[in-house]
C-alpha positions as CSV (number, residue, x, y, z in Angstrom):
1,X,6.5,7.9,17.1
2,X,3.8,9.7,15.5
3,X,0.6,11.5,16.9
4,X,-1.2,10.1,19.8
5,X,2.2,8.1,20.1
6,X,0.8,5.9,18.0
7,X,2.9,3.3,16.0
8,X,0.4,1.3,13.8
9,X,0.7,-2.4,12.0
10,X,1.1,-2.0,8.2
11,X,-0.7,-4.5,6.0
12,X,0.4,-5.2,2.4
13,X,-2.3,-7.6,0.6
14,X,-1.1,-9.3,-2.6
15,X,-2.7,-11.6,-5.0
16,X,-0.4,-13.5,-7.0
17,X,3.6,-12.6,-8.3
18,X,3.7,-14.6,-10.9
19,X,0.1,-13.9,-12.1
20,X,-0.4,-10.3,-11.5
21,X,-0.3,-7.0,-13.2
22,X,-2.4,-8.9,-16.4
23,X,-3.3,-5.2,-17.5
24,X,-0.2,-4.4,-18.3
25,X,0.4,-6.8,-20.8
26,X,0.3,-4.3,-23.4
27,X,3.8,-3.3,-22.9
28,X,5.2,-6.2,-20.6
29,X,5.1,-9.9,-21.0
30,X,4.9,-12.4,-17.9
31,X,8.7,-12.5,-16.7
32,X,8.6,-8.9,-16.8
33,X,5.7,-8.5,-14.9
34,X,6.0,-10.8,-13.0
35,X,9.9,-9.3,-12.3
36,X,7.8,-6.3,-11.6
37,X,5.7,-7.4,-9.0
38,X,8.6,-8.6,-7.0
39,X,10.7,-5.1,-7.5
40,X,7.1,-3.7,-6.2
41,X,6.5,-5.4,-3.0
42,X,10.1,-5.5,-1.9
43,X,10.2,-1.5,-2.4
44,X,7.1,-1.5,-0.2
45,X,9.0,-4.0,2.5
46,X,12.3,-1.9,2.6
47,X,10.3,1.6,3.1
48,X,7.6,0.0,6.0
49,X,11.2,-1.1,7.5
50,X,12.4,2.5,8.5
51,X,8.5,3.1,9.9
52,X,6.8,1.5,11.8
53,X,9.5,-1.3,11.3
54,X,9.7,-5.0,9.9
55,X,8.1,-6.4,13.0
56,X,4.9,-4.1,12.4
57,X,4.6,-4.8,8.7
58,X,2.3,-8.1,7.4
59,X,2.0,-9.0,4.3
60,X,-1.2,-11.3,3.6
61,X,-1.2,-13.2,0.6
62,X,-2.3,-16.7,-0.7
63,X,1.2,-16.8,-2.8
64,X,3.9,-18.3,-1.6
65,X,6.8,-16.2,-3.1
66,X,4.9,-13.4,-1.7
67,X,5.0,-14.7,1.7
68,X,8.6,-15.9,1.5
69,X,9.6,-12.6,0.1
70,X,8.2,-10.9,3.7
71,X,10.1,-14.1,5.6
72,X,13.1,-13.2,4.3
73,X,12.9,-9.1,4.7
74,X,11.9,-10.2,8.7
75,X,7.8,-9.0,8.0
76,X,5.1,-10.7,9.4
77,X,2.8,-12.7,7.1
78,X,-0.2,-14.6,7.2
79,X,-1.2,-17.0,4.6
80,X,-5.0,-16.0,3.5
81,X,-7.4,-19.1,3.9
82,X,-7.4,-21.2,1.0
83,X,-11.1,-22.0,1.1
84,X,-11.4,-17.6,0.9
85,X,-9.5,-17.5,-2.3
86,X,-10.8,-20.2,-3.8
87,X,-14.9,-19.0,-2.6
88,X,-14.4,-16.4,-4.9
89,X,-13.9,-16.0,-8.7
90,X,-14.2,-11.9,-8.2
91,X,-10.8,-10.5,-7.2
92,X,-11.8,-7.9,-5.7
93,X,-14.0,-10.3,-3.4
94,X,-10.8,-11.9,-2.6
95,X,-8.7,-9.0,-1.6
96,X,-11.3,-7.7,0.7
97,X,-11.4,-11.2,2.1
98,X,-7.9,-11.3,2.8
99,X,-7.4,-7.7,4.2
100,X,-10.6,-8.5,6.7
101,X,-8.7,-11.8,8.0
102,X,-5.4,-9.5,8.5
103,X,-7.2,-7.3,10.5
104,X,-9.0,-9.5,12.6
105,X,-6.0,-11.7,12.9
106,X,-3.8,-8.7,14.1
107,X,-6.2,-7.8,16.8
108,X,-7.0,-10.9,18.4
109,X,-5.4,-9.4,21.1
110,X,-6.9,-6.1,21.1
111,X,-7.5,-2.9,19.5
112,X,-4.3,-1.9,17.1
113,X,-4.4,0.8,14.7
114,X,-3.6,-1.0,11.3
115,X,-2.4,0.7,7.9
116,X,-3.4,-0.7,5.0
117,X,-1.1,0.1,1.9
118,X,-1.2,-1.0,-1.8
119,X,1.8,-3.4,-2.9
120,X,2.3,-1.3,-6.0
121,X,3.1,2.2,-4.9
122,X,6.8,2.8,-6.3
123,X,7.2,5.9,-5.3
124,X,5.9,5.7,-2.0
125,X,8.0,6.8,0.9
126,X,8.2,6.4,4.8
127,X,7.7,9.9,4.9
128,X,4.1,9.0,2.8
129,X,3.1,6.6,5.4
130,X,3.8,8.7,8.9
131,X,1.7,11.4,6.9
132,X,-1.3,8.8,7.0
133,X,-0.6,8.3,10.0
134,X,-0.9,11.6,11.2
135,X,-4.0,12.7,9.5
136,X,-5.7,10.2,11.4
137,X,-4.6,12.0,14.8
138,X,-5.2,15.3,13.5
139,X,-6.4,17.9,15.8
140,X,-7.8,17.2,19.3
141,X,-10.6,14.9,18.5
142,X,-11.1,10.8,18.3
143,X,-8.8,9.5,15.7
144,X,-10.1,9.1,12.2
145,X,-10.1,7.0,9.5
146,X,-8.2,8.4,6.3
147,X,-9.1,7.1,3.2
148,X,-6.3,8.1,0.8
149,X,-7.2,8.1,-2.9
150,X,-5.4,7.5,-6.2
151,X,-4.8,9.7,-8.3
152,X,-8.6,9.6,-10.4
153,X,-9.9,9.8,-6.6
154,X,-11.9,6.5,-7.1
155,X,-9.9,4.3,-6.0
156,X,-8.0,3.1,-2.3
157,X,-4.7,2.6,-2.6
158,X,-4.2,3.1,1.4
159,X,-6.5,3.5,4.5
160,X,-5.8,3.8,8.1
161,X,-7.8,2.6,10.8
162,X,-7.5,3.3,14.3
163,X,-7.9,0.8,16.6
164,X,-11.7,0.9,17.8
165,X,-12.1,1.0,13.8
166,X,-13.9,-1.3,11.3
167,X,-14.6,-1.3,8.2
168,X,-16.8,-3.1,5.4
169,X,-13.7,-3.5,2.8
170,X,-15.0,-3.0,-0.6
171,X,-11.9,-2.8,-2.9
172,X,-12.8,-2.2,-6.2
173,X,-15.1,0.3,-8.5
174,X,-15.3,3.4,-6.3
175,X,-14.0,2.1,-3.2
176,X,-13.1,5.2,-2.1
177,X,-16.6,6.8,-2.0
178,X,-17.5,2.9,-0.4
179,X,-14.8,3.4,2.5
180,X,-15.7,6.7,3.5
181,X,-19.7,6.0,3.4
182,X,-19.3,2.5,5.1
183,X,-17.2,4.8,8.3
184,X,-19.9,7.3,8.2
185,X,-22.3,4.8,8.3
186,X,-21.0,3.4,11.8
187,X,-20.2,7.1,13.2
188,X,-16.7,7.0,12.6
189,X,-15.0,10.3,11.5
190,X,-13.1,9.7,8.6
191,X,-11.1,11.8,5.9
192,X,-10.2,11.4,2.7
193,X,-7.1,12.0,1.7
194,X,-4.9,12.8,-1.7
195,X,-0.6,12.1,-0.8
196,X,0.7,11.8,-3.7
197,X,3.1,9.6,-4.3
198,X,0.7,6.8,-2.7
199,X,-1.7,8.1,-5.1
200,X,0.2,7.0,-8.0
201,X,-0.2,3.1,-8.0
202,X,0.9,1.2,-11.3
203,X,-2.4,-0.1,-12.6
204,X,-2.4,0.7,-16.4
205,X,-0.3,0.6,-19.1
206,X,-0.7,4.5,-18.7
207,X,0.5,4.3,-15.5
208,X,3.5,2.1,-15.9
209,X,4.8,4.7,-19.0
210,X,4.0,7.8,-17.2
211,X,6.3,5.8,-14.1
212,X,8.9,5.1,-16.5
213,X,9.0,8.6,-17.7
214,X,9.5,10.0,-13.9
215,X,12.5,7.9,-13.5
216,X,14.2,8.5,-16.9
217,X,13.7,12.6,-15.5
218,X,15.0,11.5,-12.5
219,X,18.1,9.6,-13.9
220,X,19.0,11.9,-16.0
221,X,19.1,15.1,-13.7
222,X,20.6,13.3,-11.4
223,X,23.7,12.7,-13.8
224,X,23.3,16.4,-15.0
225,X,24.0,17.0,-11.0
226,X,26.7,15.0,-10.7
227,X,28.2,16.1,-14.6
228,X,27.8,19.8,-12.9
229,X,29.5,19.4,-9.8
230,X,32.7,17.8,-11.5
231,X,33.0,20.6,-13.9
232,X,32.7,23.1,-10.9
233,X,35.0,21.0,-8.8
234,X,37.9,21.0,-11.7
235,X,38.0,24.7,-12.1
């Protein structure tokens, strides 16, 4: 449980596996990013799992490996209306499409805080999200939206909404600027926010070597670790 005692639904849009990450093919051809995709969303599965749990986690998507991928990890998912993806010729238009029907479908019943989380934030944590989370409880007043930025501070790559929330979605040039002005606009408080590692979405071919980089560190001191403690444990 986090503040308020609060444990939201996660939503994780995606457009298309086998068709997605065209900017990156600069440096990766289709299998690959296609291949990369996949690696992307199931990281994002396996870390909603630990918090708020596979139950709470939906992915909305109209592609199918996308949805089977969340039927086989025990997610939710909701297939977006084909007439919604197909209205549309502007992606964007079509991921704010299908992140309003996830909403809306997820509170039929009622009011339910809902997360919504980029599906390519590799090094995103649990620990990322129940931060989110708790920036939107912060302090003794209403709950807030939290707007949380990537890393030029432009863009959404995550917003929380309590549950008496709503939100105009505008994914796209500037959306973080549009989020927070469309809360204001209705009297919500909001925040923006800047968490790191879900600032650091894979978007360019920039981003995808400076990701690369951060892993080859990573490998590499974590076999200077292990190197070290062998030495020290023979002598």
């Amino acid at each position: 449980m986090t503040h308020g005692g609060v444990d939201p639904c996660v939503i994780i849009p995606v457009r298309s596996l086998p068709d997605g990450k065209r900017r990156l093919s600069g440096c990766l051809n289709a299998v690959q990013r296609h291949r990369l995709g996949r690696q992307f969303l199931l990281h994002m599965l396996a870390i909603t799992r630990h918090w708020p749990g596979s139950g709470r986690t939906c992915v909305v998507s109209a592609c199918p490996e996308a949805l089977q991928l969340a039927r086989r990890r025990g997610a939710l998912w909701l297939r977006q209306p084909l007439h919604e993806e197909a209205a549309s010729d502007d992606r964007e238009a079509g991921l704010n499409a299908a992140v309003a029907y996830a909403v809306a479908q997820l509170r039929r019943h009622g009011p339910r805080d809902v997360m919504i989380v980029s599906s390519d934030l590799p090094m995103a944590t649990t620990a990322d999200l129940v931060e989110l989370c708790d920036l939107s409880w912060h302090g003794p007043q209403a709950p807030r939206v939290v707007v949380a930025a990537n890393s030029t501070g432009t863009g959404t790559n995550a917003l929380y909404l309590p549950g008496h929330a709503t939100l105009a979605f505008a994914y796209g040039a500037d959306s973080c600027r549009r989020h927070a002005a469309s809360a204001c606009r209705q009297g919500l408080p909001v925040h923006t926010a800047h968490i790191v590692n879900l600032a650091r979405d894979i978007d360019t071919q920039h981003d995808y070597m400076e990701w690369r980089a951060t892993l080859r560190r990573a490998r590499a001191s974590l076999c200077f670790k292990r190197l070290t403690h062998g030495y020290l444990a023979l002598r």
